[in-house]
C-alpha positions as CSV (number, residue, x, y, z in Angstrom):
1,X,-9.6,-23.0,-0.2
2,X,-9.1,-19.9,2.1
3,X,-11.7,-17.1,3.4
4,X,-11.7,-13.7,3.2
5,X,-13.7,-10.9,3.4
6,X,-14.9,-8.8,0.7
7,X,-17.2,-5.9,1.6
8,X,-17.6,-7.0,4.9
9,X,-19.2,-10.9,4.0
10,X,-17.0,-13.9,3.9
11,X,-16.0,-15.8,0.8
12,X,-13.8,-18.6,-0.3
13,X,-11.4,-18.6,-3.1
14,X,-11.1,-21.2,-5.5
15,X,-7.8,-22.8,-4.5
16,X,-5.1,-21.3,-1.6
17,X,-3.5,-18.5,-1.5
18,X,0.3,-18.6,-1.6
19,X,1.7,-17.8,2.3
20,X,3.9,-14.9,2.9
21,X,7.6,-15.2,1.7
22,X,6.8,-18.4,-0.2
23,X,8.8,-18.7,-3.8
24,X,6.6,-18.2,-6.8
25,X,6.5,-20.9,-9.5
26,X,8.6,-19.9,-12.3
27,X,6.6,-18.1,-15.4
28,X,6.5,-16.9,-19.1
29,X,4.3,-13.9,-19.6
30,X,4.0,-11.2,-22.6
31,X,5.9,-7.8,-22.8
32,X,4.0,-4.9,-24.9
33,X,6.7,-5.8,-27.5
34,X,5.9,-9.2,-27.7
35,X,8.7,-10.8,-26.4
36,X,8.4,-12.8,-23.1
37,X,9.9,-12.3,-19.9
38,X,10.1,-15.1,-17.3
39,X,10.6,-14.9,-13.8
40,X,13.9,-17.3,-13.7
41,X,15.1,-14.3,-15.9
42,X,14.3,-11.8,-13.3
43,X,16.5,-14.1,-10.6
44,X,18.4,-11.9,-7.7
45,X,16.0,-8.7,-8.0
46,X,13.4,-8.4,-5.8
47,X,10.0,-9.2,-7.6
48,X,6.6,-7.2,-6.8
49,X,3.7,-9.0,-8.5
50,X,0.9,-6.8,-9.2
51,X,-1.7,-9.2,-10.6
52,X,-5.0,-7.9,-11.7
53,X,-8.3,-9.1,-14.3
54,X,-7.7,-5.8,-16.6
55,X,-6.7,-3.0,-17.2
56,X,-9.9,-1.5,-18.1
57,X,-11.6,-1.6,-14.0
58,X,-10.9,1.5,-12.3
59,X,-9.3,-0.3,-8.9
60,X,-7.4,-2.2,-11.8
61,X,-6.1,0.9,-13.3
62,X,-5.5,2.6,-9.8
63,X,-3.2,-0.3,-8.8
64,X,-0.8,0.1,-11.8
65,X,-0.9,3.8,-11.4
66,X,0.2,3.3,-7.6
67,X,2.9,1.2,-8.1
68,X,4.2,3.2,-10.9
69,X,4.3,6.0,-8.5
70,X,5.8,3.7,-5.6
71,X,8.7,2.4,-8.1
72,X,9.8,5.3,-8.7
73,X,10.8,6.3,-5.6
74,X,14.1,4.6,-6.4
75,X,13.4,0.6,-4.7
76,X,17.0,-0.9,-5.5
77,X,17.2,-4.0,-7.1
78,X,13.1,-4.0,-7.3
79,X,10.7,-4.6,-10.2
80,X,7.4,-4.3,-9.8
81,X,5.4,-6.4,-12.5
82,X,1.8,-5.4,-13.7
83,X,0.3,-8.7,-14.7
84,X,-3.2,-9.2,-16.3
85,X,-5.0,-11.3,-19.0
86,X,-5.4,-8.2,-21.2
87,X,-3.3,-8.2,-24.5
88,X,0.2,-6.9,-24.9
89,X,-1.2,-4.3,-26.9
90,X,-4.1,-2.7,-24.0
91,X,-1.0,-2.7,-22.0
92,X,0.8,-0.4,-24.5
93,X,-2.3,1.8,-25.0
94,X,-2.8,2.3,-21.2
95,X,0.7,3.1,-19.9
96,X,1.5,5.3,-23.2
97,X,-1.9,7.2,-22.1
98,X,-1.4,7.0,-18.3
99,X,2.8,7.9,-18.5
100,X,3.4,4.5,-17.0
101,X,6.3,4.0,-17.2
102,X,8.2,2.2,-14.0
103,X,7.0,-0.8,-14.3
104,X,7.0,-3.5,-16.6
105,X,3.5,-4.8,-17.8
106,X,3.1,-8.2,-18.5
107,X,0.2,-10.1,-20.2
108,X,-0.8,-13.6,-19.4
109,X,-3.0,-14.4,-22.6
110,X,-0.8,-17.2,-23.8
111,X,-0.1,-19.2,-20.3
112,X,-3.2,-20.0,-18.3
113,X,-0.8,-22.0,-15.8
């Protein structure tokens, strides 16, 4: 379990938090096309996990709108993933509307792991 703080009172998360610079576990997640990427596919690129609950929360929405801004300032060799439980298909709906279009959203509806 570790502690933070979220407006200004201290929780615990379920679970620890992975440490800074630790590997990720490989993964299989959802393209808006329906095909899957994993990250053992992605090997030798630098990896930016964005990981939110949906796409449909405004700090949610803000986050993939940032780093669709941030990756296209030209990051060699970088891909920055926008991972959530929402399906393939919200994905699709919300970059087509937003213009998102630098990184690559992922859904994790199939793989709870």
């Amino acid at each position: 379990m570790a502690k933070m703080t979220l407006a200004g009172n201290s929780i615990n998360t379920k679970g620890n938090l992975p440490s800074v610079g630790s590997v990720a576990p490989d993964f299989s997640l959802v393209k808006t096309d329906l095909s899957e990427l994993t990250l053992a596919s992605e090997k030798g690129k630098r990896i930016v996990l964005n990981i939110f609950p949906s796409l449909d929360t405004s700090v949610c929405a803000t986050s993939v709108r940032t780093f669709n801004k941030l990756a296209a300032a030209e990051m060699d060799n970088t891909i920055v993933l926008a991972i959530s439980k929402d399906l393939p298909f919200a994905h699709a709906r919300f970059c087509t509307a937003e213009g998102i279009d630098k990184v690559i959203p992922l859904s994790a509806f199939r793989d709870h792991a």
